[in-house]
N, C-alpha and C positions, 0 to 999 in steps of 0.2 A: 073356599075360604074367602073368605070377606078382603075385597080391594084395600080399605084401608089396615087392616090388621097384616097383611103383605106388605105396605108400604112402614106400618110399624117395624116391626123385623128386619128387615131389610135396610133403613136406619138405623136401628142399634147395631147391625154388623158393620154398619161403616163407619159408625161411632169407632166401634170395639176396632175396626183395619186404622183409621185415623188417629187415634192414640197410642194403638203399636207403633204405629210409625212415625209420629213426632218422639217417644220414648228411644228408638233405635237410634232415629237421627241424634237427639241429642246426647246420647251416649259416646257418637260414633265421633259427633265433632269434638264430644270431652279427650276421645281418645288421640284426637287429632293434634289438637292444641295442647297437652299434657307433656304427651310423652316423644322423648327426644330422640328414643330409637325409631328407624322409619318403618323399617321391618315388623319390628311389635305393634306400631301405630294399625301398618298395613293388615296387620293378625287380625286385631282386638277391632277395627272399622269392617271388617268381612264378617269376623263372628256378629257384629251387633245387625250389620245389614238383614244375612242372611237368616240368621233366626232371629226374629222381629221377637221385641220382650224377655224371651227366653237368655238370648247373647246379650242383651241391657244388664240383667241380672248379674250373670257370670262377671261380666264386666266388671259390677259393682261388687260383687264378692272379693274377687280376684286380680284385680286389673289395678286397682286403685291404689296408689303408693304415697299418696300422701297429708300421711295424720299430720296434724298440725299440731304437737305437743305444748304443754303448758310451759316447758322449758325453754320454748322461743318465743314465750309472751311474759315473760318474767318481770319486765320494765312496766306493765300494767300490775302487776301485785301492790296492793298500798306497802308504803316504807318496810313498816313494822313485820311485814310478813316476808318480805324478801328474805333469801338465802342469804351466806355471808357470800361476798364481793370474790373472782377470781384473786387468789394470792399472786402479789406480782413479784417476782423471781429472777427480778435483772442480774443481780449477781451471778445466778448460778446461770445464766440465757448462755445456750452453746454454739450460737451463730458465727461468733465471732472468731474459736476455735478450731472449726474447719476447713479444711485444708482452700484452695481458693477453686480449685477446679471439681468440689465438690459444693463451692458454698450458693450456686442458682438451686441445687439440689433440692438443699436444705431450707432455703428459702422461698420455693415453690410446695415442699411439704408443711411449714407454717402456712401460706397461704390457703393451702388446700383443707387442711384442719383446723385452723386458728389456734393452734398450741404450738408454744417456742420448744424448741430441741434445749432439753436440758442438760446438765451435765452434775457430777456430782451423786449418779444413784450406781448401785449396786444389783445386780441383774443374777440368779443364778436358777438354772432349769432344773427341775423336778420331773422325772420321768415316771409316770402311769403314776396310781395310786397309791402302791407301797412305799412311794416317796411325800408324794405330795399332801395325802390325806394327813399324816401325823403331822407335818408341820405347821397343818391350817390348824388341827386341833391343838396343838400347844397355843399357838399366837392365839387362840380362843381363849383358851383357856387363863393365858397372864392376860389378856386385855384389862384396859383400868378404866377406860370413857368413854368406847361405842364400836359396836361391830357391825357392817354391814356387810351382806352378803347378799349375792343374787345369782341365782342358776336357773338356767331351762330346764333340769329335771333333775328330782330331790326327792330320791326316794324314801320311803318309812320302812325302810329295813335294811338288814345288815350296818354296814359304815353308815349309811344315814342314820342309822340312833342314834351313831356318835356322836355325828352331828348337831339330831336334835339335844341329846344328855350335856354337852359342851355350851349350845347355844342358852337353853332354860338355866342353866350353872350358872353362865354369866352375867342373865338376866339376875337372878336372884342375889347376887354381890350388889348390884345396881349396875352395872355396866346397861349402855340405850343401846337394846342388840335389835336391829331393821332386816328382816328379809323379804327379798324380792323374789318373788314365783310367776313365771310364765303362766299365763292362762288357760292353754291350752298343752303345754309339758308337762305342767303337773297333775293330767290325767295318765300320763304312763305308766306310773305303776298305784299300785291299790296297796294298802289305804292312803288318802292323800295325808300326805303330810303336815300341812297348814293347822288344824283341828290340835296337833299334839305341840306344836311349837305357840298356839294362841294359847292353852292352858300351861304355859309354862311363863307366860308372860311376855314371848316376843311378838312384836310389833309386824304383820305379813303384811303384803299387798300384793296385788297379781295382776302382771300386765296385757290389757285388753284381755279380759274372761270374756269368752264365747256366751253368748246369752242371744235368745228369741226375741224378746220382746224388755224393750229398744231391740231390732236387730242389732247385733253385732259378732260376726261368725266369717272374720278376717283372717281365715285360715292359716295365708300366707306371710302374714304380718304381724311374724313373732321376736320375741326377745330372748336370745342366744347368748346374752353373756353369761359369763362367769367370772366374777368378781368374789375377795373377800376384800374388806378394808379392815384393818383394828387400830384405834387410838391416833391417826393418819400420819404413822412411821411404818408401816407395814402395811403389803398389798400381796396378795395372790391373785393372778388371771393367764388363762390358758385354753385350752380346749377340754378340759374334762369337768361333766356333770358333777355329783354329788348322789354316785352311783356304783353299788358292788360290780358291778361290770367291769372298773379301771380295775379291778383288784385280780393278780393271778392267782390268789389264794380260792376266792370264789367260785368251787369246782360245778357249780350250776347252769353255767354259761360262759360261750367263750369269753377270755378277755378283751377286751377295748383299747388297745395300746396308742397311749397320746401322753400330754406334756402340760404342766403348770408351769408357770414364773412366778420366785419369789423376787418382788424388789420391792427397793428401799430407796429413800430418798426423794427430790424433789418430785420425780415423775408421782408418787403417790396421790400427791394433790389433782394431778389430770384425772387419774383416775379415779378419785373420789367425786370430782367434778360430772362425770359419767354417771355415777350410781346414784349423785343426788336429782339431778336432772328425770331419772328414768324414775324417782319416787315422786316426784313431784307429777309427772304423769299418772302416771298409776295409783297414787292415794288420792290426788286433789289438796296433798297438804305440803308444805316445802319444809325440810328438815329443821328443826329448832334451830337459833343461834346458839343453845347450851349445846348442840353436838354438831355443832358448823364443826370443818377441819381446822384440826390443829396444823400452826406449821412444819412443815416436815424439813430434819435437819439435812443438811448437803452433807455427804461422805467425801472420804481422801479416793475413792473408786474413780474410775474414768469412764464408764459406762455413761455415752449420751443416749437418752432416750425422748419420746414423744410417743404420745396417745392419739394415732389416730380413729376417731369415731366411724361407725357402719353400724347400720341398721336401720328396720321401718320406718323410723322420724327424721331418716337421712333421705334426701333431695336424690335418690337414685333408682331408675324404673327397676323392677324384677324382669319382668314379661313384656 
């Protein structure tokens, strides 16, 4: 073989080892300077070492925790497009309430969430679905001015057609009914669901959809809530889907035994505050001012409450 056609080759492989290995390095220092556990650092800086390119990748699949949501760039929106303004709620603020050897507490969980401990809402637990499920569909069904709802998985069958028969209902009253669909939950079960609630006229959006090309296939960097809001005097959120499985009646599978919250009062605004933020993510468009939240009334209840926030667009490593 020819001298110089060796010395070709044999360049391009140092090319090809020299690019593996600025790509690992720079992975390895992202993992460095990122992430606050040392342990995981130490993980995610070996996987990238050792498999040159290969642990880059992974890295980037997997490693990476932080989206930068359109919810923490809000103050670059022009005027007219901005959300309405946090409702301020000094009146009902339960800081002052507390007892004193609980009140660094509470003052350090404002700090930690940036929502005041309210006071004034009404709290009552809903066990599995044969509680939970008809009460979300009633408050569906009187809603007068807007429903949002978002779950990680929303099946098209069983209870979920109630869902969907409930949600296109109140569409067609006029009620602005928004739901939110994980990108990757709402492959769990077939048919997806989205297709029957868009011909009924509600408004989907689906947070980070797995897609090719842009990559985007951030497995671990999903949205887990469960939220309803109606009219912003009523909230449902808990740990249960939108799924025959919460139901014991559902003799198909075993059941899922877990728990919704109904509450009322000032907390609902936190919580609408949550599901507007995760649409403004995931549509690119921030809730009209015609379905900003209304304010929610303070009840005679003594239930203090606070929304603290978790999840992908929160400042916290996984791995």
């Amino acid at each position: 073989m020819h001298p110089l056609l060796i010395d070709f080759e044999l360049a391009i492989k140092l090319a090809f080892a020299a690019g593996g290995f600025v790509i690992s390095v720079g992975a390895a220092t992202h993992a460095l300077l990122t992430k606050r556990d040392s342990r995981s650092a130490a993980v995610w800086i070996a996987v990238c070492m050792f498999f040159p390119v290969l642990g880059a990748i992974v890295y980037a699949l997997f490693g990476n925790n932080r989206i930068r949501t359109r919810a923490r760039r809000l103050h670059a929106l022009p005027e007219e497009e901005e959300p309405a303004q946090p409702l301020v709620l000094e009146h009902v603020a339960a800081e002052h309430l507390i007892a004193p050897e609980y009140r660094n507490l509470a003052l350090l969980g404002r700090a930690a969430s940036g929502n005041e401990l309210l006071t004034g809402n009404s709290v009552e637990a809903l066990l599995c679905g044969e509680n939970a499920y008809p009460a979300m569909l009633h408050a569906i069904g009187e809603a007068q001015h807007y429903v949002w709802l978002a779950s990680y998985i929303f099946e098209a069958r069983g209870v979920g057609w109630e869902f969907v028969a409930a949600l296109t209902a109140a569409r067609a009253r006029g009620v602005d009914v928004r739901v939110l669909l994980d990108g990757f939950g709402q492959f769990y079960t077939m048919p997806l669901v989205a297709p029957a609630l868009r011909r009924g006229g509600v408004q989907v959006a689906r947070f980070l959809q797995p897609r090719l090309l842009p990559p985007n296939l951030s497995l671990n960097l999903r949205n887990h809530r469960k939220i309803l809001v109606v009219d912003g005097e009523l909230a449902f959120t808990g740990g249960m889907n939108i799924r025959s499985k919460h139901m014991a009646a559902d003799g198909r599978e075993a059941q899922v035994t877990d728990m919704h919250f109904r509450l009322r009062g000032p907390v609902v605004h936190q919580i609408e505050e949550v599901f507007a933020a995760d649409w403004l993510f995931s549509s690119r468009h921030p809730l009209p001012r015609t379905t900003s939240p209304l304010q929610p009334t303070p009840l005679p209840e003594e239930a203090e409450c606070r929304v603290i926030v978790d999840g992908p667009n929160e400042d916290i490593d996984k791995l």
